[in-house]
N, C-alpha and C positions, 0 to 999 in steps of 0.2 A: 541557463535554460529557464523555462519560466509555462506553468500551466497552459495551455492555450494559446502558445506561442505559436503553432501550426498556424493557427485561426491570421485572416488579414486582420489587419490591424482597426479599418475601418469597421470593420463586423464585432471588433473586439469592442470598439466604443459603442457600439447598439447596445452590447449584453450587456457592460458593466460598468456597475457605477464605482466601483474600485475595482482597478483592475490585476489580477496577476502577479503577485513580483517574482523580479529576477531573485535565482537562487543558484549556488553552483558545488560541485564536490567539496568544497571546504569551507560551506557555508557553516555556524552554529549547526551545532548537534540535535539541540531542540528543533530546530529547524526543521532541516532536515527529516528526522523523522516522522513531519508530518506531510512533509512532500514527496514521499515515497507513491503516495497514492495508490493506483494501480498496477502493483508490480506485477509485469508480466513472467511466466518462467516460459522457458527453451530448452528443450536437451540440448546438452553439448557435442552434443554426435552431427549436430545439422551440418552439412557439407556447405552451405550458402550462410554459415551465421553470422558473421561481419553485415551482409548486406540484410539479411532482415534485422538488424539490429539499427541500420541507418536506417530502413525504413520504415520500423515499429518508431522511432523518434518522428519522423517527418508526418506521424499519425497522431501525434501527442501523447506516446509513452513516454514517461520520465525516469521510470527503474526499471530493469530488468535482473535473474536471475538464470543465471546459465549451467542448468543442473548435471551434478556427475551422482549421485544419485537415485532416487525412486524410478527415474523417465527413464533411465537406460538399464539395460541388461547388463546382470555382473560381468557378462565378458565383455563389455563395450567399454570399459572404464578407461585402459590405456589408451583407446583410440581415441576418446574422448578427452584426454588428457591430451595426446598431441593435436588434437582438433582446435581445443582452445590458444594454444599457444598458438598455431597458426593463426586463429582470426582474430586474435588480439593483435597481431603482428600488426596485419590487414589493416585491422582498423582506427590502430597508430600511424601508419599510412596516409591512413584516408584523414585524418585528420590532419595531419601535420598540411595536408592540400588542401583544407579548407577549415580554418578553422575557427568558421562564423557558424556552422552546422554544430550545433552541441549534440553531443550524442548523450545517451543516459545514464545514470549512475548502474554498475554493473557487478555486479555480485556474483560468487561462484558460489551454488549448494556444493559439499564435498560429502565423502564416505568415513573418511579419517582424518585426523589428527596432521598425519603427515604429510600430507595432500598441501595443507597449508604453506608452509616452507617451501614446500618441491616446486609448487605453481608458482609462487611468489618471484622466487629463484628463478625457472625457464620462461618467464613472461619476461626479464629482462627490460629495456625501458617500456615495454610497452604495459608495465606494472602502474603507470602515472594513470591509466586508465580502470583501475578496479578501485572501487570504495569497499568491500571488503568480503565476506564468506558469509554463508549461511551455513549452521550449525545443526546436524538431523537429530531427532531423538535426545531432546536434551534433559538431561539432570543434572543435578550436584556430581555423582559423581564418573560420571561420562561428559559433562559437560568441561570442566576444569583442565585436559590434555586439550582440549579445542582451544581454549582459549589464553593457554600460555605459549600455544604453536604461534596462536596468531598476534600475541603479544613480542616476541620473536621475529616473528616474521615483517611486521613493522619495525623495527628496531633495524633490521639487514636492509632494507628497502630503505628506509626514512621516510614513507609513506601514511598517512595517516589511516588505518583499517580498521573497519568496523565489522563488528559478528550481529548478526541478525537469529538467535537460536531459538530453532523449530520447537516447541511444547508440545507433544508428538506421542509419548511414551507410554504402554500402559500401566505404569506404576502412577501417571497422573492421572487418569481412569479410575481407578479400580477405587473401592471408596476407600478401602480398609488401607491404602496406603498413600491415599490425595494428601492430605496433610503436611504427612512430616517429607512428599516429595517436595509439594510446594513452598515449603519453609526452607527445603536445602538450594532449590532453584534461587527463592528470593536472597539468601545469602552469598550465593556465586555470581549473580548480575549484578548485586551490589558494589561486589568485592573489584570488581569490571567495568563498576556500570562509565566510567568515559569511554570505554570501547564496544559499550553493547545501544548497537541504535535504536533497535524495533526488538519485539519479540513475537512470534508467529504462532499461529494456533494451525495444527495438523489435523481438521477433523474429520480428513479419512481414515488417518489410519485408529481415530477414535472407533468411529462405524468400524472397521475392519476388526476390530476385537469383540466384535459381538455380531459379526457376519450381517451388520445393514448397510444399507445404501442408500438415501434418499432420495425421492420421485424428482423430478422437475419441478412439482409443482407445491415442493415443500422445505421447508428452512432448514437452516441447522437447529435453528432454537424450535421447529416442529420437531424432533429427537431429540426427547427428554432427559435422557443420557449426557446427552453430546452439549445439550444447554447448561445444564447443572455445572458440569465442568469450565466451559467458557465466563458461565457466574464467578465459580472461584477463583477462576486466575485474574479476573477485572477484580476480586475481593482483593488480593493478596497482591497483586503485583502491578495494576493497573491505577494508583490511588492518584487523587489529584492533590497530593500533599507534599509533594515533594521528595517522596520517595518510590512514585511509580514509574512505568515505562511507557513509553506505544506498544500497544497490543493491536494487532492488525487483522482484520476480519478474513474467516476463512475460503478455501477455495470453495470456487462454485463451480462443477465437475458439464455440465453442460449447455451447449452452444446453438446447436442446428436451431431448436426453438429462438434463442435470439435471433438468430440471422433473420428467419424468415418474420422475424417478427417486424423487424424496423426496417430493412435495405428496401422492399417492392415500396414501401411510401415516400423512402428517399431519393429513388430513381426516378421518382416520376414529377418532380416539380422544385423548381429551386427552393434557397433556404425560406423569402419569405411566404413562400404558397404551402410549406411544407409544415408544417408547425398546428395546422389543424387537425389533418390526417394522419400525422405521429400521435398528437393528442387522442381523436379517437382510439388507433391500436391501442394505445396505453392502458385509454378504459375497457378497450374490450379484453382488454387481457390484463385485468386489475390484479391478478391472483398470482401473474409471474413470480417464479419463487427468487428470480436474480433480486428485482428490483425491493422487492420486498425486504430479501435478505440485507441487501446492503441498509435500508432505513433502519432493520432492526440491530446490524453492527453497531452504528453510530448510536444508536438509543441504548445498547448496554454496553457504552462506552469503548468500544473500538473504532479504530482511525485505521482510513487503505483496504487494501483488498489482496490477495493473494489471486493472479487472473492466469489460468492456461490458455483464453483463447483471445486473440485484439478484439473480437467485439465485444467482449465484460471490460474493457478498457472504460470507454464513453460515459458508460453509464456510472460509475464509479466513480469520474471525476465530475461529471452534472450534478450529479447528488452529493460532491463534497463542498461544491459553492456555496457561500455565505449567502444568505437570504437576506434582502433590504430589510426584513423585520427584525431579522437575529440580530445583524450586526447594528440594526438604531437599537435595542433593547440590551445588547454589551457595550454601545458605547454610554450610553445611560448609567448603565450599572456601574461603570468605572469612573466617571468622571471623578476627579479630587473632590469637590467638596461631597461627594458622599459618600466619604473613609469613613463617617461614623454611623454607616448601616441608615437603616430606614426601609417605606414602602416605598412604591410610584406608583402610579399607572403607566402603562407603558404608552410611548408614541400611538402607538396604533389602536389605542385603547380596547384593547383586547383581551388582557391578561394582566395580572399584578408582579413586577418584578421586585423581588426582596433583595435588598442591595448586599447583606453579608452571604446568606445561605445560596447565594447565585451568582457571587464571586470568580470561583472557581471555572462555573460555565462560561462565565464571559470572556474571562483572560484564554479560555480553550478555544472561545469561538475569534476568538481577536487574531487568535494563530494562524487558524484556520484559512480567514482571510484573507492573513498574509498572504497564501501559497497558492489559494485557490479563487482567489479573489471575492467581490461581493456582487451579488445581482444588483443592475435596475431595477426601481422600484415595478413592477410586475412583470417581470423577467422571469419565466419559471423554469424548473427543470425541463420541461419538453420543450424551448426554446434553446437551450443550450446542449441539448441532446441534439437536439436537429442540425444546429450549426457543426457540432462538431464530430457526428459519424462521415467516415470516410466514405465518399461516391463511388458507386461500384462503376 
């Protein structure tokens, strides 16, 4: 599977001047976690979820997550447990029929511990299609039966599985006891960390302990609460030293405003007439709290997106493309002979890049590239938004 693979190929050579790469379930682990990108979630209760699973892929979803958790009803669980094993069946099926349609990496959120085993068990071969579980409410120590279920559970499989564990909790909240949760958490991902890929920031159920909700037309980081917290976990768990994680940016709870925001300028004129009139919207709606919010993940160091709805898809992955400028300004920064630090001017001469204290961004932005490739040189985000929202 590969970024913008949906995209024709020849459209693909318009947008980029590096394009794309292929990446698959058992790609590097590094990797991987940063091509998660837009993970979509689903309840597990859909009656039809094999097939929107094949055709959230054929829209350029790359993860999904298939929840038995928050999205359903405590009495939905069972059904939703036999729900999955049927459309995992399904969509071993459908794949074994064609298997040039990559479908995408597929996660189960669970409720417990022993959910993991059980599912592992009645998914049966059609197990070769899960890359791993998502972990709710995680701590040190409610975190630890999660992750030796699914330590286990690979082991019975021979499957490589990874936990993706929600930071969710209000003991990570709450000040008087952020700390020493955070210190138990950073010691149980470590202790894990070949088995933990991403790590996810829950900041509903932040809001929900303090009975708020954010407007549309406002951020997570406008709820000073809820930012303060998302600071400490990029403190503590997010470092670029070798000892941090992906931290993945949080849901964004609303849609209809997108819809109507983008599809009336997409329907009315192909991709190259259409690039003006998305531009417009954009500016007339500079204050979108989506697009916003996603700039502001990546600026305090989150990668991806947690998306309920496919239109927080598009914009997610637009905004994760390398910029002609980022990547001439990291590959500068890394060339060999400037291992022993210095200033530049950058290409564009626009800025000064410091070769040691900017390191670190460039080897991130080099990643980045990798999976999301790099623009033409003026190729901007509302060009690559436009090419790649789905035609209604």
């Amino acid at each position: 599977m590969r970024h913008f693979g949906h995209l024709p190929p020849g459209l693909r050579a318009t947008l980029f001047h590096q394009e794309p790469g292929e990446f698959t379930a058992d790609s590097p682990q590094r990797l991987l976690a940063v091509a998660l990108g837009a993970t979509l979630y689903s309840p597990a209760t859909r009656p039809r979820l094999a097939a929107d699973v094949i055709k959230q892929a054929a829209r350029g979803v790359v993860s999904m997550v298939l929840c038995l958790e928050d999205s359903i009803g405590d009495g939905d669980v069972a059904a939703g447990e036999d729900n999955l094993v049927r459309q995992f069946t399904e969509l071993a099926e459908t794949e074994a029929r064609d298997p040039e349609s990559p479908l995408p990496l597929l996660f189960i959120r669970v409720r417990t511990p022993d959910q993991i085993p059980d599912l592992t068990r009645r998914l049966g071969p059609a197990v070769r299609l899960l890359s791993g579980f998502v972990l709710p409410k995680f701590t040190a120590l409610r975190g630890v039966p999660f992750l030796e279920a699914l330590t286990a559970a690979e082991a019975s499989c021979g499957r490589r599985l990874f936990a993706m564990p929600v930071l969710e909790s209000p003991e990570l909240l709450h000040l008087e006891s952020r700390t020493e949760t955070l210190q138990g958490i950073a010691r149980t991902v470590d202790a894990y960390r070949d088995r933990v890929l991403a790590l996810r920031l829950g900041v509903t159920d932040f809001c929900s302990a303090y009975g708020l909700r954010r407007a549309p037309d406002m951020t997570a980081y406008d709820v000073r609460i809820v930012a303060s917290v998302i600071a400490d976990v990029v403190n503590v768990l997010g470092r670029a030293d070798g000892s941090g994680f992906t931290v993945t940016g949080p849901v964004w709870e609303y849609f209809r405003l997108h819809e109507r925001m983008f599809k009336p300028q997409l329907r009315q004129s192909p991709f190259q007439g259409r690039a003006e009139e998305l531009r417009t919207s954009l500016i007339e709606h500079a204050m979108d709290g989506l697009l916003r919010e996603i700039e502001l993940d990546r600026a305090n160091g989150l990668q991806g997106k947690t998306c309920i709805h496919p239109s927080h898809v598009p914009p997610v992955h637009a905004l994760s493309v390398v910029s002609h400028e980022e990547f001439s300004d990291a590959v500068d920064i890394l060339r060999p002979e400037r291992d022993g630090g210095g200033v530049l001017r950058s290409a564009y001469t626009n800025k000064m890049n410091e070769v040691k204290p900017h390191r670190a961004w460039a080897e991130r932005t080099l990643l980045r590239a990798e999976v999301f490739g790099v623009a033409r040189e003026g190729v901007s985000f509302v060009e690559l938004l436009a090419a790649s929202v789905p035609q209604a």
